[in-house]
C-alpha positions in Angstrom: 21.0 11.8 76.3 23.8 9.1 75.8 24.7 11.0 72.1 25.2 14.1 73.9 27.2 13.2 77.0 29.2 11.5 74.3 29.5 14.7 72.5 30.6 16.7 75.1 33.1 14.1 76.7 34.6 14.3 72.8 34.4 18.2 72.9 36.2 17.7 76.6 38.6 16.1 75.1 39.7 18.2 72.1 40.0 21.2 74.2 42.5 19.3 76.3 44.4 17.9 73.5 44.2 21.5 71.6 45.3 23.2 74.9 48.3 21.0 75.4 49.2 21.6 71.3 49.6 25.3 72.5 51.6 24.5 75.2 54.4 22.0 73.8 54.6 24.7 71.2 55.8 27.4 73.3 57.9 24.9 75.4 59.8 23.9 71.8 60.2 26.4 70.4 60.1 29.4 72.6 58.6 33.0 72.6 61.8 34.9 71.8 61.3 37.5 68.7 63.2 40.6 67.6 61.8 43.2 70.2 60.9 40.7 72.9 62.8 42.5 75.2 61.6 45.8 75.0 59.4 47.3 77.8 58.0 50.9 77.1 58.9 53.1 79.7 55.4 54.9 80.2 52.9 52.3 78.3 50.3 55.8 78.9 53.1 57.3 76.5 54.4 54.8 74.6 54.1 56.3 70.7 55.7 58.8 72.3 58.9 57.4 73.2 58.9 55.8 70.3 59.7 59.3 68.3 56.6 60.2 66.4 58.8 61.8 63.9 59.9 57.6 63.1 56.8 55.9 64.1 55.2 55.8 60.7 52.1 54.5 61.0 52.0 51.2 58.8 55.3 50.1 61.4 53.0 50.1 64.4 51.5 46.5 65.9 48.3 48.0 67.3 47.2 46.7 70.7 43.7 46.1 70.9 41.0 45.4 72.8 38.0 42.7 71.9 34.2 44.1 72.7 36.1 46.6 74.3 33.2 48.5 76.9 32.0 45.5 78.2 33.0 45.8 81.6 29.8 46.8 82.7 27.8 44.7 80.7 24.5 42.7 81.5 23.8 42.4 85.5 26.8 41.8 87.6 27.1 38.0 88.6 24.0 37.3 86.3 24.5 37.5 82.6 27.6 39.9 82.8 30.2 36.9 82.6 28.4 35.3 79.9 29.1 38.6 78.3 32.0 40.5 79.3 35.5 40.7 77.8 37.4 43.2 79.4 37.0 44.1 83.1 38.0 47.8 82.9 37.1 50.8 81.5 37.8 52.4 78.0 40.5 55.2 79.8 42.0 52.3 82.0 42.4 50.4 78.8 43.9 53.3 76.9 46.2 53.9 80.1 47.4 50.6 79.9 48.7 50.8 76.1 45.3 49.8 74.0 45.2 51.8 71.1 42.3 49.8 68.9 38.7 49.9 70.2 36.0 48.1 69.5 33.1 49.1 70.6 29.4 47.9 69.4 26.3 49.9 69.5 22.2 49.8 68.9 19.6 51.7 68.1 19.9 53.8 71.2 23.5 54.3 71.5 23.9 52.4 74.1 27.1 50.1 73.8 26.0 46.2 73.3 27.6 42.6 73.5 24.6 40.8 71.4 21.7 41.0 73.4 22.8 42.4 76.4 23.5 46.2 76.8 25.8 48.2 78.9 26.6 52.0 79.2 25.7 54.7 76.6 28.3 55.5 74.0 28.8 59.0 75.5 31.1 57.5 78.6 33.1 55.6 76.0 33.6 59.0 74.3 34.3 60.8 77.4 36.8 58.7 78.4 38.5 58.8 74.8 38.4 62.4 75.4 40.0 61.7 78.6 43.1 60.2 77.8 43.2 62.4 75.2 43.5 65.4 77.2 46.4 63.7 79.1 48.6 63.2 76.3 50.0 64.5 73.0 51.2 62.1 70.4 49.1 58.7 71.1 46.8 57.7 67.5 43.5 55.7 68.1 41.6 53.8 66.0 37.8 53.9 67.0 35.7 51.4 65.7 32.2 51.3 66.2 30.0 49.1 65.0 26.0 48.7 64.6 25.6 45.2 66.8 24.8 41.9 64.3 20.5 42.1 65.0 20.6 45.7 65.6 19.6 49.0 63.5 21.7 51.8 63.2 21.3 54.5 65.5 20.0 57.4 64.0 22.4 60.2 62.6 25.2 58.5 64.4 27.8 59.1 62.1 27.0 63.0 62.7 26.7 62.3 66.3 30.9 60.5 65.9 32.0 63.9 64.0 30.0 67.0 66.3 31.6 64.7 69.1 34.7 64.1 67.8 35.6 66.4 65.4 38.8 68.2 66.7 40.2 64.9 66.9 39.4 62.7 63.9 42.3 61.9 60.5 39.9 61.7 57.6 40.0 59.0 55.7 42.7 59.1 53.8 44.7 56.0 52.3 48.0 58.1 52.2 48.3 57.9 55.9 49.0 54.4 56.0 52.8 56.1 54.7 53.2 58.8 57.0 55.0 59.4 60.6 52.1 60.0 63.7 54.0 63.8 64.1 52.5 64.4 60.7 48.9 63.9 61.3 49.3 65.5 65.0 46.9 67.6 66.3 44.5 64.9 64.7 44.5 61.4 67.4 41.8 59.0 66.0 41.4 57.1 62.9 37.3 56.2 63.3 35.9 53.5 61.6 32.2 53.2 62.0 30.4 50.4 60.8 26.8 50.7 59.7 24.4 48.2 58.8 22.1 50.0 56.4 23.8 53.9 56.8 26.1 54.7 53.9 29.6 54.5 54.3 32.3 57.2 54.6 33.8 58.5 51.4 37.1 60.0 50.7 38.0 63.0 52.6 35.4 62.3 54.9 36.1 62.8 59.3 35.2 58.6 59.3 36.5 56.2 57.7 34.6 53.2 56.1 34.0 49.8 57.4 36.7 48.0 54.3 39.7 49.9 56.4 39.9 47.8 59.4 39.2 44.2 58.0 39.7 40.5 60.0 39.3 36.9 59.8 36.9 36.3 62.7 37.3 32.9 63.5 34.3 31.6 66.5 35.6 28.8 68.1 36.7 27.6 71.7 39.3 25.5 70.3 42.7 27.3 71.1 45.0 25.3 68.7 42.0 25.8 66.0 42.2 29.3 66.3 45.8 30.2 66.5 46.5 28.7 63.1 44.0 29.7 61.3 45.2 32.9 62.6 48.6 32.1 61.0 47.5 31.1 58.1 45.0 34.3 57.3 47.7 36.1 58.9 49.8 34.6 56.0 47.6 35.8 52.7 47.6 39.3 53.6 49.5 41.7 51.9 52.6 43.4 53.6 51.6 46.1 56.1 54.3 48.2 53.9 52.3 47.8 51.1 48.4 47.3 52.5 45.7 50.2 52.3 43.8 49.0 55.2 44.2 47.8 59.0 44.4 43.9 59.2 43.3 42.1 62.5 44.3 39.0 64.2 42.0 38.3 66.9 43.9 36.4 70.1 40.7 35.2 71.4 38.7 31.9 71.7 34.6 32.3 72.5 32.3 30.0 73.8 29.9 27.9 72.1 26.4 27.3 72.4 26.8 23.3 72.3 29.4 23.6 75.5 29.0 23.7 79.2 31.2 26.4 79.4 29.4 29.4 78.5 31.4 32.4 80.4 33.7 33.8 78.4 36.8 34.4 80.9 37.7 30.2 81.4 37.2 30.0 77.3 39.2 32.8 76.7 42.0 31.9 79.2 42.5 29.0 76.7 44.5 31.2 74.5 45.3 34.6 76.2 48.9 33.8 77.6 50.0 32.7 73.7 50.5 35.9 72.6 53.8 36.0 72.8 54.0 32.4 70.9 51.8 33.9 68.5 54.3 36.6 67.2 57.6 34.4 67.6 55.7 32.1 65.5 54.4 34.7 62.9 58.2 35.4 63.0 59.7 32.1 62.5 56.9 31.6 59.2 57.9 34.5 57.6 54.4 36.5 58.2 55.0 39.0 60.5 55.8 41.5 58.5 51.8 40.9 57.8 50.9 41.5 61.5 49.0 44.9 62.5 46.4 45.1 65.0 46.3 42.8 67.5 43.6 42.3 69.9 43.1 40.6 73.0 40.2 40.0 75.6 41.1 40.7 79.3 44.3 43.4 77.8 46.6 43.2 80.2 50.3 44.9 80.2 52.5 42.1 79.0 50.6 41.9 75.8 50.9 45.7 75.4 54.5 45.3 75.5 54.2 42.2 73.1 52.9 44.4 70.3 54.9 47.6 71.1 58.2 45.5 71.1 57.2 44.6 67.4 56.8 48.3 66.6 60.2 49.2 68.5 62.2 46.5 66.5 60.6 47.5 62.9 61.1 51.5 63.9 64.6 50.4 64.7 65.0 48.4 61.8 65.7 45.1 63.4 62.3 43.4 62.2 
């Protein structure tokens, strides 16, 4: 029993220590970056007032969301905080500026967060459908996964395209190089992830699992995780030059071996760095590396942190 108190009172400590790391770093040296100060007019909208005919589509900083349906997850003041990551719905997400998804799935198709389940995939694709509907010249990517412990769900990958299909770019490594008016009508870029299923080929509606690739990092040390997201950040090719979606992951989790298990104190940790995190990618010459960018808990200042990326590089001042 002494060992462990110990442990923890150490563990207690390095999140403090970490925590305060974070913060003297954005006290010294600031969160001011070439598009900082750009607010999108309509975040609903906001590839679309960025001219589609300029937005090619290796410029854009993706927003994205982290185990994105999960606002319904597990049993509402039971298991769901142990569980949940964002606390609205896919079209409220979307509304607000998301444009990656990540959405995991089991053998039923109901959408999962490890053991715990929530809704079936059909209101996630309703909802896509949705916003959709709504506008004209916004670009998703879709990724859905088979859950780690899971099987695949059966024909799912024909389920994605009979759903989808008026929708979906096919895989197709020449559209990292093109403008988003080009691939209009087309809206999602869908990446499903199968365990045992084969993957997508060329030409196909989906797109394999090797086109949207990360460093997951599964810590609840916020320090720990912010630069070893610089530094994977820092290995990866140009997006200029890269045939596949990178991901940096703004996110800490909690840990088995910790007290605290729900994931919105954890995550609080490192959700209001954002900002640090690009003037820092910035200021060591990597973010012309930095892609998709997710988030638990998405809210509209770190919308704007990405999009002002993606205004400065379409406006050639990044």
């Amino acid at each position: 029993m002494g060992t462990q108190v110990s442990k923890q009172v150490q563990r207690r400590k390095s999140i403090s220590t970490e925590k305060k790391t974070l913060y003297d770093l954005k006290e010294n040296s600031g969160t001011e970056y070439p598009g900082a100060d750009y607010r999108p007019p309509d975040r609903k909208n906001w590839m679309s007032n960025l001219d589609p005919q300029k937005l090619i589509i290796w410029k854009i900083v993706w927003p994205g969301t982290h185990d994105s349906a999960t606002n319904k997850i597990g049993i509402r003041f039971i298991s769901r905080p142990f569980a949940q990551c964002q606390s609205t719905s896919i079209y409220r997400q979307l509304i607000k500026g998301t444009r990656v998804l990540d959405i995991r799935v089991q053998e039923d198709r109901r959408v999962c967060h490890g053991i715990l389940k929530s809704y079936n995939i059909d209101v996630v694709i309703k909802d896509i459908k949705k916003f959709l509907g709504e506008t004209q010249s916004e670009i998703i990517i879709l990724e859905i996964r088979t859950e780690f412990g899971h099987q695949d769900p059966p024909e799912f990958d024909k389920y994605l395209v009979e759903q989808l299909s008026e929708f979906l770019i096919h895989q197709d490594e020449r559209v990292f190089q093109k403008p988003v008016s080009e691939l209009l009508p087309k809206r999602i870029i869908c990446v499903w992830k199968p365990r045992n299923s084969p993957q997508a080929k060329p030409g196909d509606p989906l797109w394999s699992s090797g086109y949207l690739k990360d460093n997951w990092i599964d810590t609840d040390l916020p320090s720990t995780k912010f630069e070893c997201n610089i530094n994977n950040l820092s290995k990866q090719p140009r997006v200029s030059d890269r045939k596949f979606f990178y991901r940096v992951e703004n996110t800490v989790t909690p840990q088995a071996d910790n007290p605290v298990v729900c994931v919105k104190p954890v995550t609080e940790r490192i959700h209001g760095y954002a900002r640090l995190f690009i003037a820092q990618a910035f200021a060591r010459g990597c973010v012309d590396r930095l892609q998709v960018f997710s988030t638990d808990f998405i809210d509209e200042d770190f919308v704007d942190a990405c999009v002002g990326v993606t205004y400065a590089r379409v406006e050639g001042k990044a």
